[in-house]
Backbone atoms as SQL, in Angstrom:
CREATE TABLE atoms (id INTEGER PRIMARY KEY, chain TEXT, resi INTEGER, resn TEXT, atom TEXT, x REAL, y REAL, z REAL);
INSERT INTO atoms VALUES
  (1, 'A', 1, 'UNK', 'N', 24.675, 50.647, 3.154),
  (2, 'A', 1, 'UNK', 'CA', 24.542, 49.206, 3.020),
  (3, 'A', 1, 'UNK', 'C', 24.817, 48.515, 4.349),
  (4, 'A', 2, 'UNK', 'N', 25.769, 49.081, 5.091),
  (5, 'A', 2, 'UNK', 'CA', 26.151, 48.533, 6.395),
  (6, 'A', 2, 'UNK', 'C', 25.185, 48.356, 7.360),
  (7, 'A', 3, 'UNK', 'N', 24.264, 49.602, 7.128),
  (8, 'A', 3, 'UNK', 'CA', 22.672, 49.518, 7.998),
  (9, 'A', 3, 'UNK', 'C', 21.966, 48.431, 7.844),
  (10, 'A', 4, 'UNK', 'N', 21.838, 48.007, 6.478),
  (11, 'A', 4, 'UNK', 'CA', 20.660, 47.631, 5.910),
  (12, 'A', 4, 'UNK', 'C', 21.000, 46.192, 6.149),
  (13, 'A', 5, 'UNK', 'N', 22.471, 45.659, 5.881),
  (14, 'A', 5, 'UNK', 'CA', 22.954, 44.528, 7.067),
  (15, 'A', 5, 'UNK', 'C', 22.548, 44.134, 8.413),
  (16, 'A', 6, 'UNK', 'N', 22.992, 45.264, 9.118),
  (17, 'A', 6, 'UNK', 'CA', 22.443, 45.100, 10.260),
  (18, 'A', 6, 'UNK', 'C', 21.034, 45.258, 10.798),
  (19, 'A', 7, 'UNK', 'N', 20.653, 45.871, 10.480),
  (20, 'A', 7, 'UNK', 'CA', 19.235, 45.788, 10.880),
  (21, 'A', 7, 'UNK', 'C', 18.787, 44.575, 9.874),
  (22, 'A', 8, 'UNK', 'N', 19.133, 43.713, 9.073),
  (23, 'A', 8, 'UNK', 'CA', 18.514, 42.688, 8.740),
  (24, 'A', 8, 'UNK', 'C', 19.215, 41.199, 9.422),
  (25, 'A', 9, 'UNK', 'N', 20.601, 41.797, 10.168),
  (26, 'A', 9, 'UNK', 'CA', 21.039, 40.723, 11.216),
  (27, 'A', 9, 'UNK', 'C', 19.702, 40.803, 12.345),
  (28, 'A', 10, 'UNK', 'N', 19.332, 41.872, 12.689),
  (29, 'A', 10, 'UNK', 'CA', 18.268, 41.705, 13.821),
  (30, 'A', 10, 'UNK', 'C', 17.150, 41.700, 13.594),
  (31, 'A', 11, 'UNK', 'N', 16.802, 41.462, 12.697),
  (32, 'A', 11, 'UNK', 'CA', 15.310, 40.634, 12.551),
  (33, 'A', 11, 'UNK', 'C', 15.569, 39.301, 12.428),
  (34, 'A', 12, 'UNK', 'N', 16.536, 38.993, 11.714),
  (35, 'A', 12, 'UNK', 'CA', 17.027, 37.469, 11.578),
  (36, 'A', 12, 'UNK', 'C', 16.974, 37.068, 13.044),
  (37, 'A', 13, 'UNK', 'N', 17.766, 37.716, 14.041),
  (38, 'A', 13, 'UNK', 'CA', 17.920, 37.440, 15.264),
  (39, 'A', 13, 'UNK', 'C', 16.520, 37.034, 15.799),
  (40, 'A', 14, 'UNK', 'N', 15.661, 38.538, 15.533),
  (41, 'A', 14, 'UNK', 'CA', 14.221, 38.171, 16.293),
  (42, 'A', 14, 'UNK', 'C', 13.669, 37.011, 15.789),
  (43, 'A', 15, 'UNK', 'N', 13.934, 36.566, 14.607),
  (44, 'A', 15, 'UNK', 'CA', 12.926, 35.596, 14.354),
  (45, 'A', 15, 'UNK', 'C', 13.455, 34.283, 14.844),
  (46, 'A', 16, 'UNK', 'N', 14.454, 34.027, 14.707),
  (47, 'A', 16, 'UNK', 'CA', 15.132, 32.875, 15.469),
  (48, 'A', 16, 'UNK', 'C', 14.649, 32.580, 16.747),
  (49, 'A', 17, 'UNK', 'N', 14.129, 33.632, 17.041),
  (50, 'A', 17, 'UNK', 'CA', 14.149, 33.821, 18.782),
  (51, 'A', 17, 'UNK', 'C', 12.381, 33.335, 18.987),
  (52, 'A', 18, 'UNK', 'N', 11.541, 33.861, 18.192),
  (53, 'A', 18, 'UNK', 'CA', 10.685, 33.300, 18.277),
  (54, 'A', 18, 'UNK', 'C', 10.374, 32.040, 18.078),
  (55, 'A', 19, 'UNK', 'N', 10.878, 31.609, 16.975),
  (56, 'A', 19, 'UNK', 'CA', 10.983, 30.375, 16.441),
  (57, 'A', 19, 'UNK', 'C', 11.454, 29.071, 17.659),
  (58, 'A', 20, 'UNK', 'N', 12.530, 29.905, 18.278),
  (59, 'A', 20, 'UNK', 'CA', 12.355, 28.875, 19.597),
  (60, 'A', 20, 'UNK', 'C', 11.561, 28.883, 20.496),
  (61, 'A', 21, 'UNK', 'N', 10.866, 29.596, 20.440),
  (62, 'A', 21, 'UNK', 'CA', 10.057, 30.469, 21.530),
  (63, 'A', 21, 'UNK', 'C', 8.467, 29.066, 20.824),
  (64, 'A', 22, 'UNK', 'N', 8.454, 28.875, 19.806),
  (65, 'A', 22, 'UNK', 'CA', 7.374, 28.354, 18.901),
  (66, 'A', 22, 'UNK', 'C', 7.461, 27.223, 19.369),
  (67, 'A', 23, 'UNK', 'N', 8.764, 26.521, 19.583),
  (68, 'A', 23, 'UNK', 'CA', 9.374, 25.224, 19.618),
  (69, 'A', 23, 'UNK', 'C', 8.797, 24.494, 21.394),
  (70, 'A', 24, 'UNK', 'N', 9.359, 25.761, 22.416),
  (71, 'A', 24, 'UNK', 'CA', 9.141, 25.520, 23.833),
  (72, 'A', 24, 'UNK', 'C', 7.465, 25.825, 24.552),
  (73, 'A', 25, 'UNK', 'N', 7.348, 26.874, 23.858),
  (74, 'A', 25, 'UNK', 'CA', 5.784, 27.513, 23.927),
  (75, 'A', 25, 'UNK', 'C', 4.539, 27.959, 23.199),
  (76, 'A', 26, 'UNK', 'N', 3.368, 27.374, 23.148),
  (77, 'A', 26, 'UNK', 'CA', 2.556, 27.803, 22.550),
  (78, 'A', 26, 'UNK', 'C', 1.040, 27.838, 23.247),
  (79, 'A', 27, 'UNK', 'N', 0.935, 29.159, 23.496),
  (80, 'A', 27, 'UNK', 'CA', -0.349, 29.382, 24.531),
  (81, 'A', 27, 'UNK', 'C', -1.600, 28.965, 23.139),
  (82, 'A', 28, 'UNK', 'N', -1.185, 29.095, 22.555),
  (83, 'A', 28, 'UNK', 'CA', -2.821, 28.973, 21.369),
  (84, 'A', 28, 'UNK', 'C', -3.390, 29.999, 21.242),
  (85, 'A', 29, 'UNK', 'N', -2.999, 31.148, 21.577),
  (86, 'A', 29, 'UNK', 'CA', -3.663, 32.408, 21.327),
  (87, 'A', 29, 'UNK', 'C', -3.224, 32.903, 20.183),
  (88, 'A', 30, 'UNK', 'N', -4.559, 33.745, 19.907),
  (89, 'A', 30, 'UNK', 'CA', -4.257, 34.475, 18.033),
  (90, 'A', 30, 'UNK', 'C', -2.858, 35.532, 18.259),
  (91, 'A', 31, 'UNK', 'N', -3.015, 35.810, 19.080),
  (92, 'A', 31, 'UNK', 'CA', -2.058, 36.942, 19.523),
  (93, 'A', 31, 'UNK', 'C', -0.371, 36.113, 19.388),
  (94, 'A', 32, 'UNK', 'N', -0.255, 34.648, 19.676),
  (95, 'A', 32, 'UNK', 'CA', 0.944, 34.249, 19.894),
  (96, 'A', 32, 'UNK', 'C', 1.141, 33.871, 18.177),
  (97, 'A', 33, 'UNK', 'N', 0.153, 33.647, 17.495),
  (98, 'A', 33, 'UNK', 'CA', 0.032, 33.067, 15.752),
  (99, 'A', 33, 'UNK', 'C', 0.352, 34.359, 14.913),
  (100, 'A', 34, 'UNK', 'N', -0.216, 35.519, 15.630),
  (101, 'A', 34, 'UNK', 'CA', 0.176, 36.760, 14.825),
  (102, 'A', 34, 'UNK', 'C', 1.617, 36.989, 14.805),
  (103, 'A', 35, 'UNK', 'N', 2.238, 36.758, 16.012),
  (104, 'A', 35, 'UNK', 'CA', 3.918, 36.776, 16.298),
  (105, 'A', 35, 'UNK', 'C', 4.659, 35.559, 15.726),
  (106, 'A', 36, 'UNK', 'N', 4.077, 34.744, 15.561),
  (107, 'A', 36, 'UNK', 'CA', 4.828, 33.384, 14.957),
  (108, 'A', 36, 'UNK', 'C', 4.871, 34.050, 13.626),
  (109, 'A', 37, 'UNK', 'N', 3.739, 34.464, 13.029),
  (110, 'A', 37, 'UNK', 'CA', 3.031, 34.857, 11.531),
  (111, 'A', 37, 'UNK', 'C', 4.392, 36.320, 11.109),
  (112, 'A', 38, 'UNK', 'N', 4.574, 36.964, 11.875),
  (113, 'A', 38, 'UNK', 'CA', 4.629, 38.057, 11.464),
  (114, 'A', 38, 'UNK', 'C', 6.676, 37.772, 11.730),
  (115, 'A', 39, 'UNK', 'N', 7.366, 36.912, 12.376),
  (116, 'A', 39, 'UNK', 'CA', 8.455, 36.566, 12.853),
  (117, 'A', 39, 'UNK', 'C', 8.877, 36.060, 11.706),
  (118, 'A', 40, 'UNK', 'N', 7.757, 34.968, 10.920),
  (119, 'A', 40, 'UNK', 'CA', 8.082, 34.385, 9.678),
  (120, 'A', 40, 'UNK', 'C', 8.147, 35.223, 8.403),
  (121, 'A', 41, 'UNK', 'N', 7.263, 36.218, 8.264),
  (122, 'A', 41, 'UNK', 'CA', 7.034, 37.422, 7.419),
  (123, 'A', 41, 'UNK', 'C', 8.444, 38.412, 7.358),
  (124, 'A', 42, 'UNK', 'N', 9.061, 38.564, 8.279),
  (125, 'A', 42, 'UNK', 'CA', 9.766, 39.328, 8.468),
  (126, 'A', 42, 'UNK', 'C', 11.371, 38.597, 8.021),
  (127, 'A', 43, 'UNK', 'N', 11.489, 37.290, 8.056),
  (128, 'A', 43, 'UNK', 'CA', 12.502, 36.938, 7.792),
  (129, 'A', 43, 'UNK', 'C', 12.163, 36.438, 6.137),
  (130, 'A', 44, 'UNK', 'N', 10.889, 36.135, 5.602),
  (131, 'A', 44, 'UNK', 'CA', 11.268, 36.220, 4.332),
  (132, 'A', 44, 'UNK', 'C', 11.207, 37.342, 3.515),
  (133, 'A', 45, 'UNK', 'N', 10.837, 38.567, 3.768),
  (134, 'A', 45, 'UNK', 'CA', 11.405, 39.900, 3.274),
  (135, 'A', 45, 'UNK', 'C', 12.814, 40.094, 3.749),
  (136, 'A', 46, 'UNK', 'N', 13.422, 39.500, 4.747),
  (137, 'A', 46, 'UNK', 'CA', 15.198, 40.455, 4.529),
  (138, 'A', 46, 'UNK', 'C', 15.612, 38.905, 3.703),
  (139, 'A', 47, 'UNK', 'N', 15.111, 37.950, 3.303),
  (140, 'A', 47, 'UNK', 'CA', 15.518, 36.951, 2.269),
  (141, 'A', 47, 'UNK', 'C', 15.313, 37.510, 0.752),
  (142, 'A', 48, 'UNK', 'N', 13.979, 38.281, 0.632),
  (143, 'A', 48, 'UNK', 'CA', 14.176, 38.990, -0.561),
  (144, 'A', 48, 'UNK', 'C', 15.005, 39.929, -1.125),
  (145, 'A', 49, 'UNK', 'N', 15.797, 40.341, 0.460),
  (146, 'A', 49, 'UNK', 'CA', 16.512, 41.372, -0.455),
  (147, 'A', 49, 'UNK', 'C', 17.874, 41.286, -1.116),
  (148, 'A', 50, 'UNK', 'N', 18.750, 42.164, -2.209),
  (149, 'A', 50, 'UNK', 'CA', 19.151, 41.522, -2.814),
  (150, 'A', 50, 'UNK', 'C', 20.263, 40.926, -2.115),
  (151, 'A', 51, 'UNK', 'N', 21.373, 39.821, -2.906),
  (152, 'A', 51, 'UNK', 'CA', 22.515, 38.696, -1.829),
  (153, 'A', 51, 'UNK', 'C', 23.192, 40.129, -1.305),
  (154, 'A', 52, 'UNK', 'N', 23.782, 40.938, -1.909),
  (155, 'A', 52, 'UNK', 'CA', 24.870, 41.748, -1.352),
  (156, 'A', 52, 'UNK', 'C', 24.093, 42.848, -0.440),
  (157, 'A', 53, 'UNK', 'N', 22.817, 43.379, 0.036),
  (158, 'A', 53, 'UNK', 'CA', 22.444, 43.328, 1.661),
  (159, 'A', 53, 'UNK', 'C', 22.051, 42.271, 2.275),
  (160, 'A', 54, 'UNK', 'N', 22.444, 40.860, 2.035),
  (161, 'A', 54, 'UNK', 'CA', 22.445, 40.088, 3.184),
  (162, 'A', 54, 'UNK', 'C', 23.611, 39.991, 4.021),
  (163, 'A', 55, 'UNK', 'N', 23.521, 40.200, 5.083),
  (164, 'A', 55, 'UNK', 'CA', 24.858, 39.866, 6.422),
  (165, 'A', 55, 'UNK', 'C', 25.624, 38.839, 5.680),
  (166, 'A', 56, 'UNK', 'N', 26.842, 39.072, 5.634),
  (167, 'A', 56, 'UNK', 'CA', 27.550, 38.146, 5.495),
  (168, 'A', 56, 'UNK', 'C', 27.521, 36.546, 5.859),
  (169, 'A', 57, 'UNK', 'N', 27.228, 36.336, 7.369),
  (170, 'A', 57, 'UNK', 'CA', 26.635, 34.933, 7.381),
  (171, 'A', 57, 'UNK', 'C', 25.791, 34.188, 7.356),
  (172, 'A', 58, 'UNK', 'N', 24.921, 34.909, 6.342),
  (173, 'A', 58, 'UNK', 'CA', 23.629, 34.528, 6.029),
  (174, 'A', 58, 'UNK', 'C', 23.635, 34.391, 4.892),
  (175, 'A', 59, 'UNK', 'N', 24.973, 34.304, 3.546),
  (176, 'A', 59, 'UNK', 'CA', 25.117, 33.854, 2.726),
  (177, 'A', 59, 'UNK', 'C', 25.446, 32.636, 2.446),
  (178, 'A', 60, 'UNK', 'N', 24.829, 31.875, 1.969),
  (179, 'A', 60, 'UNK', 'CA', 24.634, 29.788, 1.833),
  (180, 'A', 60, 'UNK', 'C', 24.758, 30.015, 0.430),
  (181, 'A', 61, 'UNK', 'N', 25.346, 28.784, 0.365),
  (182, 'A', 61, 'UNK', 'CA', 24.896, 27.883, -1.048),
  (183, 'A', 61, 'UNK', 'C', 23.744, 26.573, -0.404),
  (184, 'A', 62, 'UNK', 'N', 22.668, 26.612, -1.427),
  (185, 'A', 62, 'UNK', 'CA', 21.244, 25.872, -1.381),
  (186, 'A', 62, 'UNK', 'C', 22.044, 24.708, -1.348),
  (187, 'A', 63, 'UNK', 'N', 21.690, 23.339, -0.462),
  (188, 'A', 63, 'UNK', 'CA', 21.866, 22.114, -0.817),
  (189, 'A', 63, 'UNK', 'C', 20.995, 21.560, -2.170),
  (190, 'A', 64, 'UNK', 'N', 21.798, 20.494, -2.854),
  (191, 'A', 64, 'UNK', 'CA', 21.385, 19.882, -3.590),
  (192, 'A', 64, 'UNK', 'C', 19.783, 19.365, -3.488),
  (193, 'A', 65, 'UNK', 'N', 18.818, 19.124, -2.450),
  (194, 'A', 65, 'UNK', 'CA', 17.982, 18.546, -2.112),
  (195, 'A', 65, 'UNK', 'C', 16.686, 20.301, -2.360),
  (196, 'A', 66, 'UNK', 'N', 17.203, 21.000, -1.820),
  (197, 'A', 66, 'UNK', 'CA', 16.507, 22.432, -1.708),
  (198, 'A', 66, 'UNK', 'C', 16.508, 22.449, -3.872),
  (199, 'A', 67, 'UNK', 'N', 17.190, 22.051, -4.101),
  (200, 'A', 67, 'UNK', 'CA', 16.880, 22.517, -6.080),
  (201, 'A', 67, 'UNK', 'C', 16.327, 21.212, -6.163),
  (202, 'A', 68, 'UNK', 'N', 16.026, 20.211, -5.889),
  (203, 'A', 68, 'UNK', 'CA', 15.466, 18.800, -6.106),
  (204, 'A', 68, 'UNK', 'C', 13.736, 19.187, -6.303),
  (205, 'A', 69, 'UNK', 'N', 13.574, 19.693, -4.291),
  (206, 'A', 69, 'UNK', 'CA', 12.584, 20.098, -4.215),
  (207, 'A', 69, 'UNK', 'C', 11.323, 21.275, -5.129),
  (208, 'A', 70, 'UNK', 'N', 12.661, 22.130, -5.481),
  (209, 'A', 70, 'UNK', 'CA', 12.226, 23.290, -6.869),
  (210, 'A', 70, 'UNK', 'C', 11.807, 22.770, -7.530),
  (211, 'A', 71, 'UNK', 'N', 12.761, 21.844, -8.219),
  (212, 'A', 71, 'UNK', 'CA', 11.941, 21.209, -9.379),
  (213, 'A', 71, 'UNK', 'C', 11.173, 20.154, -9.586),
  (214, 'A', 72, 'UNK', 'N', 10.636, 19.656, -8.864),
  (215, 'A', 72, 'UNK', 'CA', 9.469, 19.158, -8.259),
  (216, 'A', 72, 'UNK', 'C', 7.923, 20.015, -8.060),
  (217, 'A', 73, 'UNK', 'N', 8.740, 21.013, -7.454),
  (218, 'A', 73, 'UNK', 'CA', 7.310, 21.763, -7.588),
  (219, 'A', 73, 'UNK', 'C', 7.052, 22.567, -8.593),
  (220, 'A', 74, 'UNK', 'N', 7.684, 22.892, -9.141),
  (221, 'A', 74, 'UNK', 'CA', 7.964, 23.298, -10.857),
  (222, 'A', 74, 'UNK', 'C', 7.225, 22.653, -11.475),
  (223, 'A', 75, 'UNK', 'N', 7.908, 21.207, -11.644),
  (224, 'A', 75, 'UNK', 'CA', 7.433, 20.129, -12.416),
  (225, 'A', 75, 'UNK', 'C', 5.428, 19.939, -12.227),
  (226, 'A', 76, 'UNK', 'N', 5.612, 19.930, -10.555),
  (227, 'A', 76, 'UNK', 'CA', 3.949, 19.814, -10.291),
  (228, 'A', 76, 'UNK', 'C', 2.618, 20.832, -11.152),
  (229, 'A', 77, 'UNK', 'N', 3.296, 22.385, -10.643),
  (230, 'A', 77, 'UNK', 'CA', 2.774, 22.881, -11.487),
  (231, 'A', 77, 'UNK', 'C', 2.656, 23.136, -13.038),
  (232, 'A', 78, 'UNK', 'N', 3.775, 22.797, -13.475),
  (233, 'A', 78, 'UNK', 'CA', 3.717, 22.348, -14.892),
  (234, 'A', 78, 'UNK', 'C', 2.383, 21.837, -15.385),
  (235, 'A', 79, 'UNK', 'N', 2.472, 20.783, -14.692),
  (236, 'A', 79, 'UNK', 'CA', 1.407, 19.377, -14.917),
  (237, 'A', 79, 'UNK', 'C', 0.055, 20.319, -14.455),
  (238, 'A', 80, 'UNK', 'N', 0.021, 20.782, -13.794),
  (239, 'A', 80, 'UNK', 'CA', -1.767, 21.569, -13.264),
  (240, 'A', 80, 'UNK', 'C', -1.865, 22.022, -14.036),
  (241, 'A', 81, 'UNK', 'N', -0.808, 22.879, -14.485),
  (242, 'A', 81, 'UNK', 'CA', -1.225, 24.213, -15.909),
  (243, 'A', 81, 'UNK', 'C', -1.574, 23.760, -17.437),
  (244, 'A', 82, 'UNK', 'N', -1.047, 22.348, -17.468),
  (245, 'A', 82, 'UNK', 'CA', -1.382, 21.950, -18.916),
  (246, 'A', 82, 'UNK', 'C', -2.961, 20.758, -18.771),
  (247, 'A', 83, 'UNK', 'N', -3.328, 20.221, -17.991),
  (248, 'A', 83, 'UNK', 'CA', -4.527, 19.886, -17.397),
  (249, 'A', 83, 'UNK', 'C', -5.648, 20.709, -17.988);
């Protein structure tokens, strides 16, 4: 389990890193969208996995506004599906 921590501290890391990297630079190349693409990919698979292999400080409680938003889009699709 201790692995599976850490090596999901360092993708967290990498993606952060791009993410600023997104913020300061963007050549417009497919090549820089595949790394933005794949930086983002990578941090929501170590989000899937379950709370107790997440790193310790990467355990949050959701703000109130993040379950607002849920159910909102809940609610939205609700409404499409009975349409």
């Amino acid at each position: 389990m201790d692995q599976i921590k850490s090596l999901a501290r360092e993708v967290l890391a990498i993606h952060r890193e791009v993410d600023e990297w997104r913020n300061d630079y963007d050549p417009g190349s497919q090549e820089w969208y595949t790394l933005v693409n794949l930086g983002e990919v990578a941090a929501r698979l170590v989000f899937a996995l379950p709370v107790e292999m997440l790193p310790e400080e990467e355990l949050r409680t959701p703000n109130p506004r993040e379950y607002e938003a849920l159910d909102e889009l809940m609610a939205a699709l609700d409404e499409a599906g009975n349409r």
